[in-house]
C-alpha positions in Angstrom: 0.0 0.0 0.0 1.0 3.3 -0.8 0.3 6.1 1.7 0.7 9.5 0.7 -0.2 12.7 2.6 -1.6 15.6 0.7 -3.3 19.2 1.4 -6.7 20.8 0.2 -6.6 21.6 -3.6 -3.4 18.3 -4.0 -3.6 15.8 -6.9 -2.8 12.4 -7.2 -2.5 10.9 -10.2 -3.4 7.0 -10.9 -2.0 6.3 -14.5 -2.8 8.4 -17.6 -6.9 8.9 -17.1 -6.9 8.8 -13.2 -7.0 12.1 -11.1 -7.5 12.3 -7.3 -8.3 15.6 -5.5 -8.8 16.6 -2.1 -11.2 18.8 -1.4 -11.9 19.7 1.8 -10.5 18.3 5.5 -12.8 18.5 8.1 -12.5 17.5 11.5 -12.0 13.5 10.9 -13.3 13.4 7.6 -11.6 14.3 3.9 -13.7 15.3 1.0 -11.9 13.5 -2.4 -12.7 14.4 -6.3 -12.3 11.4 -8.8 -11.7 12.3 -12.4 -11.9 9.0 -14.4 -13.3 8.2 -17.7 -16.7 6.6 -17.7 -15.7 3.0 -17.6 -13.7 3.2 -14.9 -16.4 2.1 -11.8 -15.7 3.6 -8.7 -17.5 2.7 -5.7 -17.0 3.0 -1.7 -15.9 -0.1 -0.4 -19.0 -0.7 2.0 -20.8 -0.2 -1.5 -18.5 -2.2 -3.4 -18.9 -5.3 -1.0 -22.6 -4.9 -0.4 -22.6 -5.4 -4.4 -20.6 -8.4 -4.1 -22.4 -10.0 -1.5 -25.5 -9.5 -3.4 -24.0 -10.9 -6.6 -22.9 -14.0 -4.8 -26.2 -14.8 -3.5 -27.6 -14.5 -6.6 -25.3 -16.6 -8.2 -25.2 -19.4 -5.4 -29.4 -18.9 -4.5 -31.3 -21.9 -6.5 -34.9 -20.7 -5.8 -34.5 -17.8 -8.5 -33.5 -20.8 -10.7 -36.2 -22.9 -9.5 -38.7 -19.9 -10.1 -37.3 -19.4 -13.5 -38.1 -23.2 -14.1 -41.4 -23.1 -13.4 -42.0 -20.2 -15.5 -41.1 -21.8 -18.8 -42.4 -25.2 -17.6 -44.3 -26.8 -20.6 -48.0 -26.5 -19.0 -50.4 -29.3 -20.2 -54.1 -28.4 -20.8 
């Protein structure tokens, strides 16, 4: 890990298309500005692992593939 200490209005720089700003510092709490091209996902990491969570339920849960089943069941009449 890299750990760099920087002051309001300070860049960091991630590659060519990266740009990190800080903002504001507030009591215990910085303010950051990401600059990154549209494909680049950035999340918080309590977002980030809430999104993973739910993706490995999904993938692991066999009642939405039961459900999915019994909708395109051949129904007899």
């Amino acid at each position: 890990m890299l750990i760099l200490s920087r002051k309001i209005n300070e860049k960091i720089k991630i590659g060519e298309d990266i740009t990190l700003s800080i903002i504001e510092i507030k009591a215990d709490q910085v303010k950051i500005g990401i600059d990154a091209p549209k494909e680049v996902k950035v999340f918080r990491q309590e977002v980030f692992n809430a999104i993973q969570n739910e993706n490995l339920a999904a993938a692991t849960s066999t009642e939405s593939i039961e459900s999915l089943s019994n909708l395109f069941a051949k129904k007899e009449f």
